[in-house]
C-alpha positions as protocol buffer text, in pm:
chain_id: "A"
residue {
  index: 1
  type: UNK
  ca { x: -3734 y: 1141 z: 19463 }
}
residue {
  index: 2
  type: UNK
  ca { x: -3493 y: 1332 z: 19701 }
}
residue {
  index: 3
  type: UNK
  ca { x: -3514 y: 1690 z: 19750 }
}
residue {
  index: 4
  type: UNK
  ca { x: -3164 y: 1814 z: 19925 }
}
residue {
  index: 5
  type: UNK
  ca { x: -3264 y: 2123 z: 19895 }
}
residue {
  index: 6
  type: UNK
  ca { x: -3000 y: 2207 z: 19634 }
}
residue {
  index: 7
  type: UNK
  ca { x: -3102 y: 2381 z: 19315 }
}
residue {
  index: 8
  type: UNK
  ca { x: -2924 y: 2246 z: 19005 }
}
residue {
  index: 9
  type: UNK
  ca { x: -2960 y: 2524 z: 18760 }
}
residue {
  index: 10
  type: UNK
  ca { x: -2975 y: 2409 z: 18401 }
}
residue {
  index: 11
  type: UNK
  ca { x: -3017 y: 2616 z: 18064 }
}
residue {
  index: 12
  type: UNK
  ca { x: -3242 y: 2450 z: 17793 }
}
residue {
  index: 13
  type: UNK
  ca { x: -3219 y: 2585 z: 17488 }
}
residue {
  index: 14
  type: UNK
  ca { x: -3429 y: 2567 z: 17234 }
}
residue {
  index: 15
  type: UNK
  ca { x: -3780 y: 2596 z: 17394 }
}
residue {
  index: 16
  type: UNK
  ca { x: -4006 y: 2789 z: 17207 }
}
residue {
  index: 17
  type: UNK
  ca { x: -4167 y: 3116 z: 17349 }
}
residue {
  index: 18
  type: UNK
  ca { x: -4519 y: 2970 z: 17391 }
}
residue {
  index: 19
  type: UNK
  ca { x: -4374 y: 2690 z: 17616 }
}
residue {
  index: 20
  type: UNK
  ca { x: -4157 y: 2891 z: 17819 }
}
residue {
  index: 21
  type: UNK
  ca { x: -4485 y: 3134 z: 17864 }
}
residue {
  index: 22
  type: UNK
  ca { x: -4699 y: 2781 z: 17927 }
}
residue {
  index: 23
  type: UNK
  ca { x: -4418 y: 2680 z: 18207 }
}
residue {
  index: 24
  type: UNK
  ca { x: -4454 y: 3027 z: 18418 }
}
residue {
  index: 25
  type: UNK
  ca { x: -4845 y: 3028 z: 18353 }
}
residue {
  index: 26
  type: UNK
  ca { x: -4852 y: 2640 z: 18512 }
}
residue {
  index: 27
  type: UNK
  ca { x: -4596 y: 2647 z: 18792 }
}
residue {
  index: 28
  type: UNK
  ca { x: -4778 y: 2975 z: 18935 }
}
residue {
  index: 29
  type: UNK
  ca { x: -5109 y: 2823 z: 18862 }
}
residue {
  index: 30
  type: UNK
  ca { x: -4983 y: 2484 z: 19093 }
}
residue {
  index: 31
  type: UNK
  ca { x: -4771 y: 2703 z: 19333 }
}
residue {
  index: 32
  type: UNK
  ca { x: -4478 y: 2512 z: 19196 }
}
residue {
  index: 33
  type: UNK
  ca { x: -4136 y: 2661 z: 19130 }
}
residue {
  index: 34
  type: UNK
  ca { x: -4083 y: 2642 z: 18778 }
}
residue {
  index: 35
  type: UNK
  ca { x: -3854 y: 2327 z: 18830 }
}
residue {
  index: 36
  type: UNK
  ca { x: -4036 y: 2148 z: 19058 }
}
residue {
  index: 37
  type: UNK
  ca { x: -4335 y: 2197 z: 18806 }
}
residue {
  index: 38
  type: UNK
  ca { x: -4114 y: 2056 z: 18527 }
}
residue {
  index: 39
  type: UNK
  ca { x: -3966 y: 1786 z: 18721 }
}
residue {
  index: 40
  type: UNK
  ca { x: -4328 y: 1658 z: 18806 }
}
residue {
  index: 41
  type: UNK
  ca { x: -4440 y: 1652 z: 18445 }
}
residue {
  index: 42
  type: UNK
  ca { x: -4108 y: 1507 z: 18295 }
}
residue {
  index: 43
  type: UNK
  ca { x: -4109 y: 1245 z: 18482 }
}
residue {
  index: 44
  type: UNK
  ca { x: -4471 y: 1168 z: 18488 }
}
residue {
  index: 45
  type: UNK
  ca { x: -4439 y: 1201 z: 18105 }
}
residue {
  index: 46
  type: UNK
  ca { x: -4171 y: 927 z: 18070 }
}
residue {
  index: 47
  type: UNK
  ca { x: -4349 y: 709 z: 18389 }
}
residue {
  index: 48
  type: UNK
  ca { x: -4663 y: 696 z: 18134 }
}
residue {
  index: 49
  type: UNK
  ca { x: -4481 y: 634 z: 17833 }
}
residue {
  index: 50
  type: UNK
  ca { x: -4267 y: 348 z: 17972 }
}
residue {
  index: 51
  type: UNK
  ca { x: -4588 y: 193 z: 18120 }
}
residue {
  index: 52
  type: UNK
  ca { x: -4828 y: 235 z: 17782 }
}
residue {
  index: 53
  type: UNK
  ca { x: -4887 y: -87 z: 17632 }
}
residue {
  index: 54
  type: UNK
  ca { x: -4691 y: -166 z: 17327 }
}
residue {
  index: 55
  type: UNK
  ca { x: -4897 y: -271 z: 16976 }
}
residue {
  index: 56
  type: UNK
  ca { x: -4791 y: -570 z: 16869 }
}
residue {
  index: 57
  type: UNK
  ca { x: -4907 y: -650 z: 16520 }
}
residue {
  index: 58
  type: UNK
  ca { x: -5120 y: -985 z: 16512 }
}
residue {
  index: 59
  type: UNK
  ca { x: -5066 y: -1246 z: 16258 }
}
residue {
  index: 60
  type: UNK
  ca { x: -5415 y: -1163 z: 16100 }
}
residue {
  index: 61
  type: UNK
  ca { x: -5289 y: -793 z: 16081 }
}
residue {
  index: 62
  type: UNK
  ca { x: -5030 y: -929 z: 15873 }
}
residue {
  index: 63
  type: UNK
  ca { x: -5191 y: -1166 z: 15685 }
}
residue {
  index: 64
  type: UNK
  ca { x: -5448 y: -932 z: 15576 }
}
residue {
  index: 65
  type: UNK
  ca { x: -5137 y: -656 z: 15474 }
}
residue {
  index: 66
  type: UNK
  ca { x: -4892 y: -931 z: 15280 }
}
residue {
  index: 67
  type: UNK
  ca { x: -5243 y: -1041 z: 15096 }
}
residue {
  index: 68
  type: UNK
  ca { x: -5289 y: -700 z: 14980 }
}
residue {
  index: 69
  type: UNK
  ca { x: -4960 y: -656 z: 14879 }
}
residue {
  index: 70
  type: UNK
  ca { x: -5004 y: -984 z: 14700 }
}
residue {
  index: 71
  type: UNK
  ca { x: -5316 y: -846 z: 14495 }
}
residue {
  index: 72
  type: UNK
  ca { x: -5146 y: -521 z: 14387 }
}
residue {
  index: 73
  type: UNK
  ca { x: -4820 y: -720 z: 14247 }
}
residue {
  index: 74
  type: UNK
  ca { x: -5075 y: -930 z: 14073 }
}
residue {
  index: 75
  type: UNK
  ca { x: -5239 y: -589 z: 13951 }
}
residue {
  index: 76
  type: UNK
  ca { x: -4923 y: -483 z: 13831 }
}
residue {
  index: 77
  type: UNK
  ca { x: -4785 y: -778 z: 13697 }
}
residue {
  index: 78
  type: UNK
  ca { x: -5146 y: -773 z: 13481 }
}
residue {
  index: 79
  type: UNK
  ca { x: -5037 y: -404 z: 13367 }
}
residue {
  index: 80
  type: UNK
  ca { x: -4740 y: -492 z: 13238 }
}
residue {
  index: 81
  type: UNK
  ca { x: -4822 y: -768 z: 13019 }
}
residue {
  index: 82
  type: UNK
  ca { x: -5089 y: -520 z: 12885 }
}
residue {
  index: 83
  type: UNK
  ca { x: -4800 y: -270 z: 12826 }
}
residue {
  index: 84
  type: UNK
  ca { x: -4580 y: -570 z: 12711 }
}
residue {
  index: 85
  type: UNK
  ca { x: -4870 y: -631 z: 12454 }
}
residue {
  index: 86
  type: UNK
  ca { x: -4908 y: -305 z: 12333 }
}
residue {
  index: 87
  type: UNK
  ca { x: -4533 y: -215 z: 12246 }
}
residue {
  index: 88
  type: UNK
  ca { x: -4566 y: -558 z: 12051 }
}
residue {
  index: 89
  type: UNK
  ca { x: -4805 y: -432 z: 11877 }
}
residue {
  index: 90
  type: UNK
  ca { x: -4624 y: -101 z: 11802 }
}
residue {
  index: 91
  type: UNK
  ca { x: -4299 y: -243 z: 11718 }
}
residue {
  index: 92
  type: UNK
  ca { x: -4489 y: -441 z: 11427 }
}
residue {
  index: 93
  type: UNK
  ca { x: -4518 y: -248 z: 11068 }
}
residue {
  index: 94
  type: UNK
  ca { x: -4807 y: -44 z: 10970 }
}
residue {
  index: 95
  type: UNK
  ca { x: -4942 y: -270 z: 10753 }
}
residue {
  index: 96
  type: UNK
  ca { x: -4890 y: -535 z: 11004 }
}
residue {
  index: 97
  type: UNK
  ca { x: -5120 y: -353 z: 11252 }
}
residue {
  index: 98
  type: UNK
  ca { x: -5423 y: -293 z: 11087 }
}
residue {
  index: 99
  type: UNK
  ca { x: -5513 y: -652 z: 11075 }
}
């Protein structure tokens, strides 16, 4: 990256305290002007991130999640005939349900 030498000066609001504090603690501790402290760990921040590997979900992964899914409908779909059976049962007279 080019350095001409020319400060930009930009206002960022926003920033908590505790980072602000953090950014004068680390750019004295690396004899870095506050921006050229910042600059280096923006940029290494989004070098890393646009180099981490992306997860890709594998077709077991998937399998394994629509089976599950699969079991709970079939849990619920066993629930509601239970519930179906019991407002049957409900619905009938009195007499009609004690036998």
């Amino acid at each position: 990256m080019k350095n001409n030498n020319k400060s930009n000066i930009i206002t960022v609001r926003g920033v908590s305290i505790e980072a602000s504090n953090a950014l004068k603690i680390c750019s004295k501790r690396d004899n870095k002007t506050q921006g050229q402290w910042l600059d280096y760990v923006i940029l290494n921040a989004a070098k890393t991130a646009s180099t981490k590997k992306k997860d890709i979900a594998k077709p077991e992964d998937v399998s394994d999640i629509i089976q599950k899914m699969y079991d709970k409908i079939s849990d619920f779909q066993k629930m509601s005939d239970k519930i179906d059976e019991l407002s049957d049962r409900v619905n009938k007279p009195w007499y009609k349900r004690i036998v």
